[in-house]
C-alpha positions as CSV (number, residue, x, y, z in Angstrom):
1,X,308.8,22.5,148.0
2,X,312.3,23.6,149.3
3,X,313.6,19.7,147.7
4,X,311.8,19.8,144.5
5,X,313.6,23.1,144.2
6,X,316.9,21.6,145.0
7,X,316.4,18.5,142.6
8,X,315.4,20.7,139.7
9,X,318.4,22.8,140.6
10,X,321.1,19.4,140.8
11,X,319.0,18.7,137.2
12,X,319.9,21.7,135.4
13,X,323.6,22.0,137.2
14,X,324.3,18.7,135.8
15,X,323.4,19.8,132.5
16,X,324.6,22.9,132.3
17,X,327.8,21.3,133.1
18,X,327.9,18.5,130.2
19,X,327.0,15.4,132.6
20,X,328.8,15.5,135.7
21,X,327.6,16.2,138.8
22,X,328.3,18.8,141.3
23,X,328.3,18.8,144.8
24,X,325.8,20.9,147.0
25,X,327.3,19.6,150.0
26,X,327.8,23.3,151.4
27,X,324.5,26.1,151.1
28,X,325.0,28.9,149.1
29,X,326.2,32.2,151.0
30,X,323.7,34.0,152.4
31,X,322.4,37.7,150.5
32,X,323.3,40.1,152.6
33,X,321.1,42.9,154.3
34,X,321.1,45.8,152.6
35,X,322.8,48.9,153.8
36,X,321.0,50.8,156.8
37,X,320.2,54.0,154.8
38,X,317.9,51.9,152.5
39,X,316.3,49.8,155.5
40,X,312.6,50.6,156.3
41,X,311.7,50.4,160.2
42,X,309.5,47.5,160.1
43,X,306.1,48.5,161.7
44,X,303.1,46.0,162.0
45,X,300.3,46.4,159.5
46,X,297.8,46.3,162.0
47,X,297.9,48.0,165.5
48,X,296.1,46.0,168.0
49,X,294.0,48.1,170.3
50,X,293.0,45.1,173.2
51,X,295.0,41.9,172.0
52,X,293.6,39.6,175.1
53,X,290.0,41.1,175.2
54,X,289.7,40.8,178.7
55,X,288.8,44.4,179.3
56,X,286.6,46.6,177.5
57,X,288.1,49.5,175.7
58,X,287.7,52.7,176.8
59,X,284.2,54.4,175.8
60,X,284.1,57.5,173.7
61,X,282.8,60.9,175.0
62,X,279.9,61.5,174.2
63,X,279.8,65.2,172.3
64,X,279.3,68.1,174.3
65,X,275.4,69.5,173.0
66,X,275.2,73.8,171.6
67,X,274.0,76.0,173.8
68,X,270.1,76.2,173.2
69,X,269.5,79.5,171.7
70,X,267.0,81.7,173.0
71,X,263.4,81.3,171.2
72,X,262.4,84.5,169.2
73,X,258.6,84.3,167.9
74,X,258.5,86.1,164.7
75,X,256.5,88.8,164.2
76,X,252.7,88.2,162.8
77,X,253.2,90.5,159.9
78,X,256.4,88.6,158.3
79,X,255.2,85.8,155.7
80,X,257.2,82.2,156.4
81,X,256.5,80.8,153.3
82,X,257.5,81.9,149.9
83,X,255.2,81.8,146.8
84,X,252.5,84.3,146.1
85,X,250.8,85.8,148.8
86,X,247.0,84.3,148.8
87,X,244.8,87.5,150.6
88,X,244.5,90.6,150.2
89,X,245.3,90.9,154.2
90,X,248.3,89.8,154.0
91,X,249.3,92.3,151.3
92,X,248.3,95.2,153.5
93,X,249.9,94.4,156.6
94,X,253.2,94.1,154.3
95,X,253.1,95.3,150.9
96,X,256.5,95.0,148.9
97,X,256.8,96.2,145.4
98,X,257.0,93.3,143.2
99,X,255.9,90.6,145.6
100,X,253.7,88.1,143.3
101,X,250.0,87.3,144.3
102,X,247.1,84.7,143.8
103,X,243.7,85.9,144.7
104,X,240.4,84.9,145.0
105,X,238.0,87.4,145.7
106,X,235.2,89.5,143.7
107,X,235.6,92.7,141.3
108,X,233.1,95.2,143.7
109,X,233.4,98.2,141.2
110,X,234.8,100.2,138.5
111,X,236.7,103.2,140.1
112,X,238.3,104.7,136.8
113,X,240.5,103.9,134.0
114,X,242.0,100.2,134.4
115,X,241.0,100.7,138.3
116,X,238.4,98.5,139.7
117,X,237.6,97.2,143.9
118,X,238.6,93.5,144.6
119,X,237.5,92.3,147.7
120,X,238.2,88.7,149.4
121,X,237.3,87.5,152.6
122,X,239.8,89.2,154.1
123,X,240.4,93.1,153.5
124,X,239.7,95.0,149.7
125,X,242.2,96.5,147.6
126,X,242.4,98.3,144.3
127,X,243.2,96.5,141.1
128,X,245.0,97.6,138.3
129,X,243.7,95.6,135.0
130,X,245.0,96.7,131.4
131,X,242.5,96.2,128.9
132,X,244.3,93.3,127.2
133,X,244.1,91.2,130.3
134,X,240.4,92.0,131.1
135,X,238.5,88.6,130.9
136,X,236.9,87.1,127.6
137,X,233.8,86.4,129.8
138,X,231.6,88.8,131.6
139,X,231.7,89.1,135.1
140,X,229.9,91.5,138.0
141,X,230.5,91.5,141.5
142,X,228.7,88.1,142.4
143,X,231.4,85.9,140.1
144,X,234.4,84.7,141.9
145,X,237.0,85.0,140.1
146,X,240.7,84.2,140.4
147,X,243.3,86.7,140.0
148,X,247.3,86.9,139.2
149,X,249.6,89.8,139.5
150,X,251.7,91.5,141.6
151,X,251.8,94.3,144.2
152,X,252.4,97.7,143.4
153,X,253.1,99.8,146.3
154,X,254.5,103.8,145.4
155,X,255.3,106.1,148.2
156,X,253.0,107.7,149.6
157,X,250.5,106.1,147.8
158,X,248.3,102.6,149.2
159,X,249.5,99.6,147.5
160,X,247.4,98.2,144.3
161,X,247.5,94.8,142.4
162,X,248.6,95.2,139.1
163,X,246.7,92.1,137.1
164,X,248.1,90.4,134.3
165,X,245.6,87.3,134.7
166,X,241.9,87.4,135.5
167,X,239.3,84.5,135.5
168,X,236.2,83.2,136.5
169,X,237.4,81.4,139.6
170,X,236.1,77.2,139.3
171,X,234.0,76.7,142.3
């Protein structure tokens, strides 16, 4: 490479220079080094960890494990989940305002205006059902039925289901 680089070099001397030929007897004068200010410490691209590989490198800790914390069992009265709570149990041993509820259970009795009994397998409650949400289909207290709401808990007084959906339950 280095003498096809010197031939096209003699080709386009001789040229340049109408014909006669020059003499490249002596090299050209070497470039030199740029001042230190500009120089760059040279530092390989690559460090090399264990260059003959005749020992094994040296193994990692292994992390230190947290301290086991101390098991606390939760109480039976606190709910894990979230979603609506499913018996009527479950809302007495914790009733919070608001808290949204899906029930099924039977309507027991009329107890006065927009208050009736609901009863599940588990406890009974009073329900509060507005007319408008009363069902389009008769029911008694032998028709499961399936009930949405939430709980309505006042001080002082026991906490109620207000309904806002009530159905024959599909058995």
């Amino acid at each position: 490479m280095q003498q096809r680089f010197m031939l096209v070099s003699l080709i386009l001397a001789t040229a340049a220079f109408g014909g006669t030929t020059l003499s490249l007897a002596q090299e050209p004068a070497p470039i030199p080094p740029p001042p230190p200010a500009m120089m760059v410490p040279a530092t390989p691209a690559v460090t090399v960890v264990n260059p003959d590989l005749t020992t094994a490198p040296a193994p990692v800790p292994a992390p230190t494990p947290a301290p086991a914390l101390a098991a606390v069992p939760a109480p039976v009265a606190v709910r894990t989940s979230s979603g609506p709570l499913k018996t009527v149990a479950e809302i007495l041993q914790n009733p919070t305002d608001d808290q949204k509820v899906h029930l099924k259970g039977y309507v027991l009795k009329k107890l006065g205006v927009e208050k009736y009994s609901f009863r599940d397998a588990t406890a009974e409650i009073r329900l509060e059902i507005e007319a408008e949400n009363l069902p389009t289909v008769a029911i008694d207290d032998k028709t499961l039925v399936e009930i949405l709401g939430e709980v309505e808990k006042d001080f002082m007084v026991s906490p109620e289901v207000d309904v806002y959906i009530i159905k024959p339950a599909a058995q």
